[in-house]
C-alpha positions in Angstrom: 0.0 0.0 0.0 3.2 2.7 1.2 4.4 1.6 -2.4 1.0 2.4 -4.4 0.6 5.8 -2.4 4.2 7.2 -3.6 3.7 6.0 -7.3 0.0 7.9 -6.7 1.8 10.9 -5.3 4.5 10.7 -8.3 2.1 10.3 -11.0 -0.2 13.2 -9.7 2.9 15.6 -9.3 3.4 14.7 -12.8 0.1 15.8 -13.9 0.2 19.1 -12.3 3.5 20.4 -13.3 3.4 18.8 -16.9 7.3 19.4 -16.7 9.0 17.3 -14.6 12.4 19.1 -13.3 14.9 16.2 -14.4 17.3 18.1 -16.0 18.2 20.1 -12.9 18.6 17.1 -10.6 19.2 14.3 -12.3 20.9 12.6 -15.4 19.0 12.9 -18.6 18.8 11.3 -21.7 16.5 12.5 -24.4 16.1 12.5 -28.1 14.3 14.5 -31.0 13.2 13.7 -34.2 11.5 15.8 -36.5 11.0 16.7 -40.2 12.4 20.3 -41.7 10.8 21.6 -44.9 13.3 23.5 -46.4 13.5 25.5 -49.7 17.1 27.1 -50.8 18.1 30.2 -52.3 21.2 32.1 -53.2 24.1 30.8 -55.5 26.8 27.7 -55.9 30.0 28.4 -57.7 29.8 32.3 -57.6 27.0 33.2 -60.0 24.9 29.9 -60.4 21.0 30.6 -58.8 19.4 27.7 -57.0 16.2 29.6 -57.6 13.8 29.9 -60.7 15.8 31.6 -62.6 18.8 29.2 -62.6 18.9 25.9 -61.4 15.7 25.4 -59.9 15.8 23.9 -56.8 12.7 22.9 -55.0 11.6 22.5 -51.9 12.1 19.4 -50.1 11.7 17.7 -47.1 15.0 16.9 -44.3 15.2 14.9 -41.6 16.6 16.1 -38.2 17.2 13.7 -35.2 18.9 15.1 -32.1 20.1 12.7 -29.2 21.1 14.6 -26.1 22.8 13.5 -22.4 22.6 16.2 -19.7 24.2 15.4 -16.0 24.0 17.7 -12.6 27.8 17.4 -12.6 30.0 21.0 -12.2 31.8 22.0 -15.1 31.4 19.5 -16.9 29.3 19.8 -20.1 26.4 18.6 -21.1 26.9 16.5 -24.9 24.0 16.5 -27.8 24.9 14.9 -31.2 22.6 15.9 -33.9 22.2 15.1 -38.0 20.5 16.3 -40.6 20.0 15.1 -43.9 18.7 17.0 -46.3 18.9 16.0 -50.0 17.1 18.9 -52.5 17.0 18.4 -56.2 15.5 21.0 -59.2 15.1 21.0 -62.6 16.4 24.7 -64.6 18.1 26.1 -67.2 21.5 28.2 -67.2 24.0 29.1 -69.3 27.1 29.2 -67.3 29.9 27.4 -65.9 29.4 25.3 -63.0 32.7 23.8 -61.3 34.9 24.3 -64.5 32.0 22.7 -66.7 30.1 24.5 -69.3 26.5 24.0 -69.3 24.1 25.5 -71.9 20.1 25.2 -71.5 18.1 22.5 -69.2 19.7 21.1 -66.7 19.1 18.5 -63.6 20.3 19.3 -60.1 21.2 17.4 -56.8 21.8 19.5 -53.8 23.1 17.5 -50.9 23.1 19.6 -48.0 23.5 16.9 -45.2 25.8 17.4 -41.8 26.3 16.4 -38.5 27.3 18.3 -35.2 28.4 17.5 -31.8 27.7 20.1 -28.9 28.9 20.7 -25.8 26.8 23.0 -23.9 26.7 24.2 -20.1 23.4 25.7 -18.1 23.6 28.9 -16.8 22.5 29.3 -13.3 20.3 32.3 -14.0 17.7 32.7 -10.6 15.1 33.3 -12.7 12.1 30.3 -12.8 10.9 29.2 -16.1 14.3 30.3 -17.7 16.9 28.4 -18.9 19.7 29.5 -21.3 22.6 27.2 -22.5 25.7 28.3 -24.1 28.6 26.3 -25.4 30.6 25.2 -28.9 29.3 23.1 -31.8 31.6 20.9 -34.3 29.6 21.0 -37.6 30.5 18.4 -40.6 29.4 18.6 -43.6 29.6 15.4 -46.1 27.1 16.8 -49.0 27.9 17.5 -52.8 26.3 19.1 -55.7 26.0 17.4 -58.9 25.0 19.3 -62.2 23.8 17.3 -65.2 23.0 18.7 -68.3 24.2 19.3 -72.1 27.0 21.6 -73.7 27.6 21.9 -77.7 25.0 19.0 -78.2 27.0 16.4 -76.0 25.9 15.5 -72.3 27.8 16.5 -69.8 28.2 16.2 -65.9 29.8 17.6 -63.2 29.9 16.9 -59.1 31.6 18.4 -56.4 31.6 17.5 -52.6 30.7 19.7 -50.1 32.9 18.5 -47.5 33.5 20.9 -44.7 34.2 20.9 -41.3 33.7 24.2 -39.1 33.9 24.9 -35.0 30.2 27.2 -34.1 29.5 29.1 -30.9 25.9 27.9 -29.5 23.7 29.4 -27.2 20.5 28.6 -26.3 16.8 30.1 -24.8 14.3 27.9 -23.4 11.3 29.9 -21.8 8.5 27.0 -20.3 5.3 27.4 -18.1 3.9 25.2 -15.6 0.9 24.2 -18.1 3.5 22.4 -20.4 3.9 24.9 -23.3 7.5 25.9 -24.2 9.6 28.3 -26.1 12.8 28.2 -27.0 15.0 29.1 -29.5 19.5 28.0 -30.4 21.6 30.2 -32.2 25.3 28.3 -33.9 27.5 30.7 -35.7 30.6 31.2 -36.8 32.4 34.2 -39.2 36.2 33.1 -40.0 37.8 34.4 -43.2 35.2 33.6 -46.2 33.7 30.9 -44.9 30.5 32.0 -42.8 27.3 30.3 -41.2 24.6 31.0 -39.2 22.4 28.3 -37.8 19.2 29.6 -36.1 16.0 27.8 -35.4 13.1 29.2 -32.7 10.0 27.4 -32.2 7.0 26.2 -29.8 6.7 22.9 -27.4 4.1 21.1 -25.6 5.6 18.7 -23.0 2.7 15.9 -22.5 1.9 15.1 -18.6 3.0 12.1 -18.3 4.5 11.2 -15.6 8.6 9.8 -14.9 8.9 10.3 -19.0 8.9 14.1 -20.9 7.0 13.6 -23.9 6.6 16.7 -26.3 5.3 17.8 -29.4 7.1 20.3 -31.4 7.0 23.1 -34.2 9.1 25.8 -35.4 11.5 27.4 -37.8 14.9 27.0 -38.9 17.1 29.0 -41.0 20.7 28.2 -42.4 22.8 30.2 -44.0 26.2 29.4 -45.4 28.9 30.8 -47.2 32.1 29.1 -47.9 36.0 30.0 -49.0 36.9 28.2 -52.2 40.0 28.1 -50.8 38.8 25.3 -48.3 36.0 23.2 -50.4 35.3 22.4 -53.8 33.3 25.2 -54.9 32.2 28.2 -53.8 28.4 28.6 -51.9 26.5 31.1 -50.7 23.2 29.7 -50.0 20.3 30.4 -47.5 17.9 27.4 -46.6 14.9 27.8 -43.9 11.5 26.4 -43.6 9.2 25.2 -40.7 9.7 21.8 -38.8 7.8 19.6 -36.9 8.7 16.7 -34.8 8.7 15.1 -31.1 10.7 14.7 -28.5 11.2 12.3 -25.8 14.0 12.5 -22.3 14.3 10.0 -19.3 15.8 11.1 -15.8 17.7 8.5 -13.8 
């Protein structure tokens, strides 16, 4: 019966808060998944559009799954790993040169924009309830390519370049919750070294579940990357701009 009455008092404390506070006393392990609809604009290989009046690309969807480990131990940090693949393709028309290769008339595009990141964050102890703000570095890796298929002087011709890059990000992080289970929150990566450039922000809304012992939230929001990178360290030259709304869910365990 003393066992039934603390699982009673457990679960109804979970039902009234609707966010249980495991990340500020014990260890946590979560993960997010969620799907980014993204469109692209801007140009690859100095004055080739990804937009109508170039290559084309469309709109597409992305996937973005987060796993994240968080620990009440000082100084240490907490760790997320997080990757995104997004994969965008278009059918245009230019008349230019695209990594060395002429291209005259229609031509068929794949845009691999795909990368992965490891954070390490910290909590700051602001005394302010409901508030919570994160700041740290991020490792970003990008393993994409762009590939350019098309026609020149009436023969076919193709050309593909890899979009391998790897680049070090400040992060910092908002999140602003109630006690009825709603959330905001918004993270911030950026980084501006020479010519190569990126700004990573998404900001969005959350609704933790009330269930107790596990968070289970629903979530929605926008993201916006944009990138710009030194020929000198990739393959070609990009200055593109990719955003759209996601929507996904989330799930964390405290032990």
């Amino acid at each position: 019966m003393q066992r039934i009455n603390r699982w009673a008092m457990l679960a109804a404390l979970g039902v009234c808060t609707a966010v249980p506070a495991q990340a500020d006393l014990l260890f946590t392990v979560g993960a997010k998944a969620s799907v980014w609809n993204a469109g692209a604009d801007g140009d690859l290989d100095k004055d080739v559009s990804v937009g109508s009046d170039g290559l084309d690309i469309e709109d597409n969807t992305g996937n973005q799954l987060t796993v994240f480990f968080e620990h009440p131990v000082p100084l240490l940090p907490h760790v997320e790993l997080k990757r995104t693949s997004l994969d965008m393709s278009g059918e245009g028309s230019i008349n230019a040169e695209f990594a060395g290769q002429d291209f005259t008339g229609d031509v068929e595009t794949e845009f691999d924009l795909s990368h992965q990141d490891l954070t390490l964050y910290w909590g700051l102890p602001l005394p302010v309830p409901f508030v919570d703000v994160y700041v740290g570095a991020t490792a970003r890796q990008f393993d994409g390519s762009a590939e350019v298929s098309g026609s020149y002087q009436g023969n076919t011709v193709s050309e593909s370049v890899d979009l391998d890059l790897t680049l070090p990000l400040a992060y910092g992080a908002v999140k602003v919750s109630t006690p009825f289970g709603l959330y905001a929150g918004a993270d911030v990566r950026y980084i501006g070294m020479g010519d190569n450039q990126l700004t990573d922000l998404s900001y969005g809304l959350g609704y933790d579940l009330p269930i107790p012992v596990v968070d289970i939230g629903l979530q929605a929001g926008y993201r916006r990357l944009a990138l710009q990178t030194d020929p000198d360290d990739v393959d070609i030259e990009a200055d593109v701009d990719v955003s759209g709304v996601y929507v996904g869910a989330a799930v964390s365990l405290g032990f």
